[in-house]
Backbone as CSV, one residue per row, in Angstrom:
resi,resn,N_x,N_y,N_z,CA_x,CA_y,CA_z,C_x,C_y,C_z
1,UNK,156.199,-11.574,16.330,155.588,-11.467,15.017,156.620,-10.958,14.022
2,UNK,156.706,-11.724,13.063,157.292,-11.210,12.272,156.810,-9.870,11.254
3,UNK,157.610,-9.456,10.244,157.307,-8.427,9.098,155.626,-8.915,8.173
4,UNK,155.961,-10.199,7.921,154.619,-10.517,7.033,153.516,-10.694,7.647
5,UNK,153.572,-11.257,9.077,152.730,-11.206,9.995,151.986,-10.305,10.269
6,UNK,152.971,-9.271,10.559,152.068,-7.777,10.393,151.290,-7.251,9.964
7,UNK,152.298,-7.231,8.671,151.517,-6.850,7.160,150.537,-7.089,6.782
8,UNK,150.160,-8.857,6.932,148.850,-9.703,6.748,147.613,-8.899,7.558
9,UNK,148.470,-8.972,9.007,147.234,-8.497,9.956,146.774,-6.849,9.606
10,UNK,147.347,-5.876,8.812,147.414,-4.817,8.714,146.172,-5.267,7.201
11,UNK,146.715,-5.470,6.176,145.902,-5.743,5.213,144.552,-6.305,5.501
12,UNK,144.321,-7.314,6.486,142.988,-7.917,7.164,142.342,-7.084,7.663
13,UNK,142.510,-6.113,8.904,142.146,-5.063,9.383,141.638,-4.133,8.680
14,UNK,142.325,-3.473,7.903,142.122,-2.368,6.741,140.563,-2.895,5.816
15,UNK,140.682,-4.005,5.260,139.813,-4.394,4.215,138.302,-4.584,5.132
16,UNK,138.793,-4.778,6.462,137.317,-5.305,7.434,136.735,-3.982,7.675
17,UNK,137.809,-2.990,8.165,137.445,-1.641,8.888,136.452,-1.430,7.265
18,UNK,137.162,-1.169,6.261,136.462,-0.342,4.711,135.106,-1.333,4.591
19,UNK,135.130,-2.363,4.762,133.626,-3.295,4.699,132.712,-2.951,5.310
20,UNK,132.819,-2.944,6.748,132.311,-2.359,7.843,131.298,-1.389,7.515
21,UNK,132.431,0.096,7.265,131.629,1.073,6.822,130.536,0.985,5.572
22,UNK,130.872,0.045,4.656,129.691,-0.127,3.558,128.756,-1.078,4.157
23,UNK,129.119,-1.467,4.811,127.737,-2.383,5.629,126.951,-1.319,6.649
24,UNK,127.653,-0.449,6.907,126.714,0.517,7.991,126.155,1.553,7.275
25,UNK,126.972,2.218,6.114,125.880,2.985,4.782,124.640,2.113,4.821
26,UNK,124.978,0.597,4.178,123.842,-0.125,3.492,122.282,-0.003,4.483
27,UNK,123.102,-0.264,5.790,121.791,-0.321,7.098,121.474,1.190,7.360
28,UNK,121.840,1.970,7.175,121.781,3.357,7.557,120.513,3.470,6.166
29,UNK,120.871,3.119,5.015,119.882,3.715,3.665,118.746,2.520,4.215
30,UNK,118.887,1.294,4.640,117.560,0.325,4.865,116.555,0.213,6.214
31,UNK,117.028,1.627,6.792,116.873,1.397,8.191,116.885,0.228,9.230
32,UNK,117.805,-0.556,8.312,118.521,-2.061,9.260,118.811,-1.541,10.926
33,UNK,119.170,-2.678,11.685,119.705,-2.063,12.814,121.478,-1.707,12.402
34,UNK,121.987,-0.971,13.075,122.945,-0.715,12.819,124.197,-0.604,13.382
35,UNK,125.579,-0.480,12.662,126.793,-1.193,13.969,127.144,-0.065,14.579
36,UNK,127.489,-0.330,15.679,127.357,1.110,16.931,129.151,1.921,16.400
37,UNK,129.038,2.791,16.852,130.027,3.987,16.511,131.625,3.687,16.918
38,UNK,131.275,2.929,18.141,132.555,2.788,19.266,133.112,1.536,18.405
39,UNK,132.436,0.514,17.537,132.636,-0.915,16.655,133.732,-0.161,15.626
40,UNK,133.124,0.792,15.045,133.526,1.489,13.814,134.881,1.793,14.333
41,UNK,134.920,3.124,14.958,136.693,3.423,16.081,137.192,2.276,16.437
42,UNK,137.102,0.939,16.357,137.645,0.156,17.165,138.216,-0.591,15.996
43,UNK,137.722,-0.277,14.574,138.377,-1.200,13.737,139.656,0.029,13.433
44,UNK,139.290,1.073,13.779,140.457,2.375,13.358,141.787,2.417,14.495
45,UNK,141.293,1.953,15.830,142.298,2.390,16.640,143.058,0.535,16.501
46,UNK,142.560,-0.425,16.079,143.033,-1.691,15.687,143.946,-1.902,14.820
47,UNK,144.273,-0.208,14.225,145.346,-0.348,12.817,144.457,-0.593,11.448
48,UNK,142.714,-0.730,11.469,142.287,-0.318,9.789,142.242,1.411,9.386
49,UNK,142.697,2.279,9.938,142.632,3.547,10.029,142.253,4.222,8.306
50,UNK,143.433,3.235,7.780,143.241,3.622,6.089,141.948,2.998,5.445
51,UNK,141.596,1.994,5.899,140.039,0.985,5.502,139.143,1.893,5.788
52,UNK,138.997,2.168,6.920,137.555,3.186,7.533,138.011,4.226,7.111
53,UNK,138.762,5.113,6.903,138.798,6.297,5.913,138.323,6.505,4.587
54,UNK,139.352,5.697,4.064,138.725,5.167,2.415,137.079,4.622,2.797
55,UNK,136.834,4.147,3.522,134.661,3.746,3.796,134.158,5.056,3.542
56,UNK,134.738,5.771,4.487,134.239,6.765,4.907,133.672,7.777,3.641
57,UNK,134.655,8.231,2.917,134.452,8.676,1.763,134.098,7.956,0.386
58,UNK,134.015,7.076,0.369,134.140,5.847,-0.764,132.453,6.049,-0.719
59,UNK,132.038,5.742,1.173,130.495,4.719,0.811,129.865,6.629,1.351
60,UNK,130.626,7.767,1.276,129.948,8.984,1.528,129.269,9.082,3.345
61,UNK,129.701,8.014,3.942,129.145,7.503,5.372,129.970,8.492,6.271
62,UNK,129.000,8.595,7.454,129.389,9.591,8.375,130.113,10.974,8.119
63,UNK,130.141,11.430,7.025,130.984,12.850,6.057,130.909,13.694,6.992
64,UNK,129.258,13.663,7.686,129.075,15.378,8.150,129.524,15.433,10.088
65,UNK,129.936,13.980,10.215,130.462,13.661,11.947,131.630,14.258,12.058
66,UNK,132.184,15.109,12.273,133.597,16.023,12.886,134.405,14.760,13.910
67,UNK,133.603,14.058,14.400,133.867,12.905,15.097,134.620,11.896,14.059
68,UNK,133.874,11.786,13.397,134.614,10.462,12.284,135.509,11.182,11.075
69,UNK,135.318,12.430,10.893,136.440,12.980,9.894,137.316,13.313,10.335
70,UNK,137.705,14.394,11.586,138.289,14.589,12.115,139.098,13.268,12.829
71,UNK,138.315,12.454,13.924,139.035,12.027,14.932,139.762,10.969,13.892
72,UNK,138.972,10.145,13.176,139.916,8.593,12.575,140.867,9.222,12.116
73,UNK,141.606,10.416,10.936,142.927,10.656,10.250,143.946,10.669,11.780
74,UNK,143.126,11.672,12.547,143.672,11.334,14.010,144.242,10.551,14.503
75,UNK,143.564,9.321,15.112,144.098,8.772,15.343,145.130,7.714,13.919
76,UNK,144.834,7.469,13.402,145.782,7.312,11.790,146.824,7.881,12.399
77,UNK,147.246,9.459,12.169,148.222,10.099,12.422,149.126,9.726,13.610
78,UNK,148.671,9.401,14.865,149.028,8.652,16.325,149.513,7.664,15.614
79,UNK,148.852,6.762,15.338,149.300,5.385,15.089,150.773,5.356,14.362
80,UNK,150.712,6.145,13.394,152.011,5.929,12.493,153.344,6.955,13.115
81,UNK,152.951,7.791,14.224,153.846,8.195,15.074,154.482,7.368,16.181
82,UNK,154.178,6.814,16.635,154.077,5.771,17.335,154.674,4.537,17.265
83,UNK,154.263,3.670,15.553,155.016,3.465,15.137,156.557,3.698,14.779
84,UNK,156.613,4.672,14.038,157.875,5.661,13.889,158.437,5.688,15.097
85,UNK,158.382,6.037,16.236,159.004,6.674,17.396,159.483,4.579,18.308
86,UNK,158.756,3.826,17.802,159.077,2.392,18.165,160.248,1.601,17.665
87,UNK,159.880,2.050,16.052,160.782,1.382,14.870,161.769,2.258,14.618
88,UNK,162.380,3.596,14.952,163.448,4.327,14.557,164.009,4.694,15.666
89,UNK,163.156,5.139,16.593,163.720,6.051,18.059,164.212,4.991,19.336
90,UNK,163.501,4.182,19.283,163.416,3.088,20.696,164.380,2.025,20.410
């Protein structure tokens, strides 16, 4: 994969993870059924980390979960170490 490749897939990810979360506010206020928790982490540990963050606070969703405030910057933070330690160290 190249650089833009990435990028693309990074920008795709991000915008789905931040959708996501306003689609699970929307069902959460309509008592819709709703997208399960592990869906949500999975668009974060996929590289949307910044999308579902920005949801997070944007659509006011999951605020009071220590789980979702805490863990997503979390893993965020992993990810771009990781990165770093791939692209500079390795």
């Amino acid at each position: 994969m190249n650089i833009k490749q990435i990028l693309l897939y990074l920008l795709v990810i991000n915008i789905l993870g931040f959708f996501v979360m306003g689609i699970d506010k929307y069902k959460a206020k309509t008592g819709s059924w709703r997208i399960p928790e592990n869906t949500l982490f999975g668009f974060c540990f996929l590289g949307g980390g910044i999308g579902t963050i920005a949801g997070i606070y944007t659509f006011r969703h999951k605020t009071k979960k220590k789980k979702f405030t805490i863990g997503m910057p979390l893993i965020l933070i992993l990810e771009i170490l990781i990165f770093i330690y791939f692209k500079f160290i390795v």
